[in-house]
Structure formats: C-alpha cells, structure tokens
Backbone as JSON Lines, residues from 0, in Angstrom:
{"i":0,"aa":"X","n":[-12.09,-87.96,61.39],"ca":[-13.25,-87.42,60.71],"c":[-14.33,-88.5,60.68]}
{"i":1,"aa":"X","n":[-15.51,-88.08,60.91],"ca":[-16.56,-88.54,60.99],"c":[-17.31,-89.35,59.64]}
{"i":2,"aa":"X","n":[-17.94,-90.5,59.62],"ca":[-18.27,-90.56,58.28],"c":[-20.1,-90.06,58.38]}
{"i":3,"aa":"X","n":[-20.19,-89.78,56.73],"ca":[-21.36,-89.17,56.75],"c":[-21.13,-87.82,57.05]}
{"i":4,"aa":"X","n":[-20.84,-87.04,57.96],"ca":[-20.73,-85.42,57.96],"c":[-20.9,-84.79,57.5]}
{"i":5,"aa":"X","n":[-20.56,-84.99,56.46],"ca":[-20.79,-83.99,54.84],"c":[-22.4,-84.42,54.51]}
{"i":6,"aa":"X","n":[-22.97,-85.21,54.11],"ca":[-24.32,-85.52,54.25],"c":[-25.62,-85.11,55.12]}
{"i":7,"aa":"X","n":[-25.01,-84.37,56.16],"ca":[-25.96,-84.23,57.31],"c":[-25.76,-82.74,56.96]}
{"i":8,"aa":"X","n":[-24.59,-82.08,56.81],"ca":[-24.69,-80.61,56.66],"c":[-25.27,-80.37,55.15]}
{"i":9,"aa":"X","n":[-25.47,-81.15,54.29],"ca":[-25.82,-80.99,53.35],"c":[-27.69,-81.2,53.16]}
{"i":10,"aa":"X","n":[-27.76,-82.11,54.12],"ca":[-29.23,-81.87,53.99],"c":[-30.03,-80.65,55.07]}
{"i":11,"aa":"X","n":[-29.29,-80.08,56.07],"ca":[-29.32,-79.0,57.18],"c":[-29.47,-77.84,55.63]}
{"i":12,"aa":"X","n":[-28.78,-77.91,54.89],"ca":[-28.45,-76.48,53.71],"c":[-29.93,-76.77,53.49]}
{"i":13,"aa":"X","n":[-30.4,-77.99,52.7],"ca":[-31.24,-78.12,51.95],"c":[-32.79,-77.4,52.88]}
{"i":14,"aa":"X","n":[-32.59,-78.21,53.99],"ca":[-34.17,-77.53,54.93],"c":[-33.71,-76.11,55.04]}
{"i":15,"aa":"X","n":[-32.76,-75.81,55.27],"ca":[-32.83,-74.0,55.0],"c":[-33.57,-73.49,53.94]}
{"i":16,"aa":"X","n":[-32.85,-74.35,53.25],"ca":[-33.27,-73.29,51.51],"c":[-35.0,-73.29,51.3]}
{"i":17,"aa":"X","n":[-35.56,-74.27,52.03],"ca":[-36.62,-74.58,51.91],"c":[-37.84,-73.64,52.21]}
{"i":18,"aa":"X","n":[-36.87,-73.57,53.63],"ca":[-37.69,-72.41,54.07],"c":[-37.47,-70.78,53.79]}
{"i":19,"aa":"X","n":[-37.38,-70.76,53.12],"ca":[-36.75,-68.91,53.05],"c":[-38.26,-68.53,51.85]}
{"i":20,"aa":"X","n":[-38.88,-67.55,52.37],"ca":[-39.46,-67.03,51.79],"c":[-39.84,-66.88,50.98]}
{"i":21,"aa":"X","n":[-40.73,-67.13,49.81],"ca":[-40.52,-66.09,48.17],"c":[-40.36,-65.1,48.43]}
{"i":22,"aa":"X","n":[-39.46,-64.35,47.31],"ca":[-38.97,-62.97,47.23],"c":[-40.68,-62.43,46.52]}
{"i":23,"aa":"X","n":[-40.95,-61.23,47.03],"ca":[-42.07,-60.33,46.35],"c":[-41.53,-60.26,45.07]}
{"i":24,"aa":"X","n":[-42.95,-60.42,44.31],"ca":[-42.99,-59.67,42.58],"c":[-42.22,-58.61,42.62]}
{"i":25,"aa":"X","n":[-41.67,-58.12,41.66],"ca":[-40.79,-57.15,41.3],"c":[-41.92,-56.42,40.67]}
{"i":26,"aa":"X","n":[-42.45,-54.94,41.89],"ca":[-43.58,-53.55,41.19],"c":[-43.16,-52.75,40.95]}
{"i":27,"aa":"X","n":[-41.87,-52.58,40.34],"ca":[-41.35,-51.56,39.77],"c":[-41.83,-51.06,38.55]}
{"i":28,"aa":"X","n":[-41.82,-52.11,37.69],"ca":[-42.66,-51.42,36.6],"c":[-44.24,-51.72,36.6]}
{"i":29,"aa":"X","n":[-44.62,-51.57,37.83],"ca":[-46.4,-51.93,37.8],"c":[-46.32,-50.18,38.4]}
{"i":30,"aa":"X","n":[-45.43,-49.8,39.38],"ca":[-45.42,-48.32,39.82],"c":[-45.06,-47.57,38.87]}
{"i":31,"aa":"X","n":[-43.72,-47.49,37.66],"ca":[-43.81,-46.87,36.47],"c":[-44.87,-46.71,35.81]}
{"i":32,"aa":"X","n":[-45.58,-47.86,35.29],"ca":[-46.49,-47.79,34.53],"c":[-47.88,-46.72,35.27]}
{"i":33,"aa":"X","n":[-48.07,-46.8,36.34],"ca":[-48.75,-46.41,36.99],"c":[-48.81,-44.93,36.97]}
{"i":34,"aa":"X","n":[-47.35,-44.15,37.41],"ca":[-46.97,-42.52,36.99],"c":[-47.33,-42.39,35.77]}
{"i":35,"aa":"X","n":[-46.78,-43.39,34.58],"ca":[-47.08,-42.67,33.56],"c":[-48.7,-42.41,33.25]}
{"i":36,"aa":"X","n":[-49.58,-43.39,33.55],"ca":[-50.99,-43.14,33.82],"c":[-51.61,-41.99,33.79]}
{"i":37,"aa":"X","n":[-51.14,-41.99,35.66],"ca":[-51.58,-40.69,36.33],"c":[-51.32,-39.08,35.65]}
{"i":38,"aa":"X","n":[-50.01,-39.2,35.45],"ca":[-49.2,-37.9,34.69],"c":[-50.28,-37.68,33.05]}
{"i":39,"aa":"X","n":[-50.29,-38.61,32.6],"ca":[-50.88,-38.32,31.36],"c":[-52.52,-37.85,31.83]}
{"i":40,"aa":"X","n":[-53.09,-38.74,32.8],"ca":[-54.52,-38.25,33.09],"c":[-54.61,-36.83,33.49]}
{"i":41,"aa":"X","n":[-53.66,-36.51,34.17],"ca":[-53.27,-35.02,35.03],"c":[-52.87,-33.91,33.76]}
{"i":42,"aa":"X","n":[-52.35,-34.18,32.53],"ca":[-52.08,-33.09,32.14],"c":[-52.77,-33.22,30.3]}
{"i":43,"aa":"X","n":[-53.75,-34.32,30.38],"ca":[-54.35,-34.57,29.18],"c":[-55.12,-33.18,28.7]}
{"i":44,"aa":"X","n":[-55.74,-33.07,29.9],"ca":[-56.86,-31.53,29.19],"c":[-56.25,-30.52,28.66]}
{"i":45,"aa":"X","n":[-54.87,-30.45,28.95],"ca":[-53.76,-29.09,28.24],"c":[-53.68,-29.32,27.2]}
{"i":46,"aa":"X","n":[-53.87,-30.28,26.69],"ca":[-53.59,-30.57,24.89],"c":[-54.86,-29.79,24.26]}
{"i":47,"aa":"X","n":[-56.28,-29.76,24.51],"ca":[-57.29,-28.83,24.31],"c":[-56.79,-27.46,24.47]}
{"i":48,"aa":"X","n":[-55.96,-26.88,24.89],"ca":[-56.1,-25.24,25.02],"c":[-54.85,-24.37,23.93]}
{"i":49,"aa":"X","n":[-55.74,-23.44,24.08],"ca":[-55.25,-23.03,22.8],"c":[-53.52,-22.13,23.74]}
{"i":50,"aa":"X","n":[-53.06,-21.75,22.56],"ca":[-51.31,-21.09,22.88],"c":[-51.47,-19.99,23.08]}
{"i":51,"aa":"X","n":[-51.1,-19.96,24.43],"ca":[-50.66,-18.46,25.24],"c":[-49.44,-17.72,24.89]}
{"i":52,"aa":"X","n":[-50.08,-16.49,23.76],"ca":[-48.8,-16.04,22.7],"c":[-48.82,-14.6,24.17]}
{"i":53,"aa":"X","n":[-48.2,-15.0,25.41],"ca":[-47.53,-13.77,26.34],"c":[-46.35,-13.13,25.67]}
{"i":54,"aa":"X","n":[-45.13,-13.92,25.75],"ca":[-44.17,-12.92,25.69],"c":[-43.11,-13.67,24.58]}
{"i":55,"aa":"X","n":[-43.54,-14.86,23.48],"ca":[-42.88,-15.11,22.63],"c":[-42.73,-14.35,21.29]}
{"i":56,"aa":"X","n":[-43.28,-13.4,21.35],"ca":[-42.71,-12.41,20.42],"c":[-41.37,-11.53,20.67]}
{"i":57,"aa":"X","n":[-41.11,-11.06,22.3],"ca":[-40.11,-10.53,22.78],"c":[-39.09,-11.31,22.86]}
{"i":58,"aa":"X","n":[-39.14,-12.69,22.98],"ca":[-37.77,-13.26,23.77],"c":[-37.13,-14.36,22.49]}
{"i":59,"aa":"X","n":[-38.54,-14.54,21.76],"ca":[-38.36,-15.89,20.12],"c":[-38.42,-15.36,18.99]}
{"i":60,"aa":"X","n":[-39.7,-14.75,18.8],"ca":[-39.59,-14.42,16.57],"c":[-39.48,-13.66,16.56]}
{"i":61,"aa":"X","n":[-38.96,-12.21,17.7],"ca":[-38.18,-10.94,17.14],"c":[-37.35,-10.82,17.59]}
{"i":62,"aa":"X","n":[-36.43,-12.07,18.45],"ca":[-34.86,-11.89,18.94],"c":[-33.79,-11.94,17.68]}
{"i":63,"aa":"X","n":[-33.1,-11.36,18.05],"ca":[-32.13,-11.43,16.78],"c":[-31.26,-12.88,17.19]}
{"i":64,"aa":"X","n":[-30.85,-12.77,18.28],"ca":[-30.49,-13.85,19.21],"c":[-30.11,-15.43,19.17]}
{"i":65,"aa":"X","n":[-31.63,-15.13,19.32],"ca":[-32.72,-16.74,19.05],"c":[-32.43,-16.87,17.94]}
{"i":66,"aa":"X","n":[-33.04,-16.23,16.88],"ca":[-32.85,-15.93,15.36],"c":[-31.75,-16.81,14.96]}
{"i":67,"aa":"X","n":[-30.9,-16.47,15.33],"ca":[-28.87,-16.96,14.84],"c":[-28.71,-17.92,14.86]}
{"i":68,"aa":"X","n":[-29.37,-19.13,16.09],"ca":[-29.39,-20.24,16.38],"c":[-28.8,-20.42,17.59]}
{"i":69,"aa":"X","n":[-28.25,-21.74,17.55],"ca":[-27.15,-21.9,19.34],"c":[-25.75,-21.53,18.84]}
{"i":70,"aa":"X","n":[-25.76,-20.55,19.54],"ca":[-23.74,-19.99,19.27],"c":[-23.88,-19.79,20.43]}
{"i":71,"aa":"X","n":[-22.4,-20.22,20.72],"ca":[-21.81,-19.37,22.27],"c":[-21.87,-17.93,22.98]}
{"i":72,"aa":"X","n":[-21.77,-17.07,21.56],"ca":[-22.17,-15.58,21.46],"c":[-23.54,-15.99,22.2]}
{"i":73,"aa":"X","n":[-24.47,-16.7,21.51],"ca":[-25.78,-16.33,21.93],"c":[-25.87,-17.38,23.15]}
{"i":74,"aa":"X","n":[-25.28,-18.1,24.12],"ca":[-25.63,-18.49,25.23],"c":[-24.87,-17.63,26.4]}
{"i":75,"aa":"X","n":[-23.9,-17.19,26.22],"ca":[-22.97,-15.78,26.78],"c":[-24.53,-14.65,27.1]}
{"i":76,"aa":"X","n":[-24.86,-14.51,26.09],"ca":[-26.04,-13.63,26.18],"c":[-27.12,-13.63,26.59]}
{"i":77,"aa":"X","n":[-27.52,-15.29,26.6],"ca":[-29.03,-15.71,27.06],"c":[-28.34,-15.32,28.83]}
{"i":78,"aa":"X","n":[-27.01,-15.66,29.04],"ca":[-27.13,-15.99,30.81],"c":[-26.7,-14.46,31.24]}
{"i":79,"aa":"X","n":[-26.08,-13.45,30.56],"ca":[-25.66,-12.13,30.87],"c":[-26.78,-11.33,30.84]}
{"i":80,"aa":"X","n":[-27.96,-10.88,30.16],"ca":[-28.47,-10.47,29.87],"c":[-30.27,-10.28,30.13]}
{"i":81,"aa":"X","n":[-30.56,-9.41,30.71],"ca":[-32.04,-9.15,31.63],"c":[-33.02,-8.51,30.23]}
{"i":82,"aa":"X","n":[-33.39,-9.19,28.86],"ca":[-33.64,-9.05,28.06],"c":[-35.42,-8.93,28.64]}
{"i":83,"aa":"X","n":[-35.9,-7.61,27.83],"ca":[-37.47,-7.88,28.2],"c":[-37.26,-7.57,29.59]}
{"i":84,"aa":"X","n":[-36.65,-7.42,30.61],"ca":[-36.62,-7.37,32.24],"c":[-37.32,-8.04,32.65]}
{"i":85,"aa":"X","n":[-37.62,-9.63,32.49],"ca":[-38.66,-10.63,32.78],"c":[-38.24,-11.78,33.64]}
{"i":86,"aa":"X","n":[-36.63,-11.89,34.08],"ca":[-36.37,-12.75,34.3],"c":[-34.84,-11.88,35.04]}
C-alpha cells in the first residue's frame, strides 16, 4: 500500500463536492401561495351575490330526511332515491 493514498482520494472527494451545483430554491410554497391568490381573486366577486333559493326548499327545509339529521336510514335514502327527479 501506497503512502498518502487516502489523502489524494480525499482531496479528489473534496474538488467534487465543490463543484456540484446549488440545488434551486425550494417554489413550492411560492406556487401554493400563488393558487391560493389566484383562486381567491377568481371567486371573490361570488361573495357579493345574493342566494339562489332554486331547489333548497325541496331537497333541505321541507325534507323530512334532511330534517332527522345523518342516520343511515337517511343516507340508504339520499343514494336510493330520485327525490324531486333532479338528480
């Protein structure tokens, strides 16, 4: 065995390490932050409009159903059942 050897591969590691790149910023949360932005700019003006009372009288405050709360009876029924024929 050679003397020194270990010294020479050890400074060969070191000029590697030297050269390797920076890793890029981490934009993960610069792109999160970003959706949430957009999404809020995109659906801000809906908070201005008033409630489209279509068909929550048929399917919410005169179901007996709904009414009862969450029972199994009443999810058996939400998925069996063509209530209103709307769906």
């Amino acid at each position: 065995m050679k003397k020194g050897r270990g010294s020479s591969e050890r400074r060969q590691r070191q000029a590697e390490t030297r050269n390797v790149p920076a890793q890029p910023p981490n934009t993960g949360w610069l792109i999160a932050i970003g959706l949430v932005a957009l999404t809020l700019a995109v659906f801000w003006p809906v908070g201005g409009h008033g409630f489209l009372n279509y068909d929550d009288p048929i399917y919410v405050t005169e179901n007996r159903q709904i009414q009862q709360g969450l029972t199994a009876a009443g999810a058996r029924w939400a998925f069996s059942t063509f209530h209103a024929a709307n769906w």
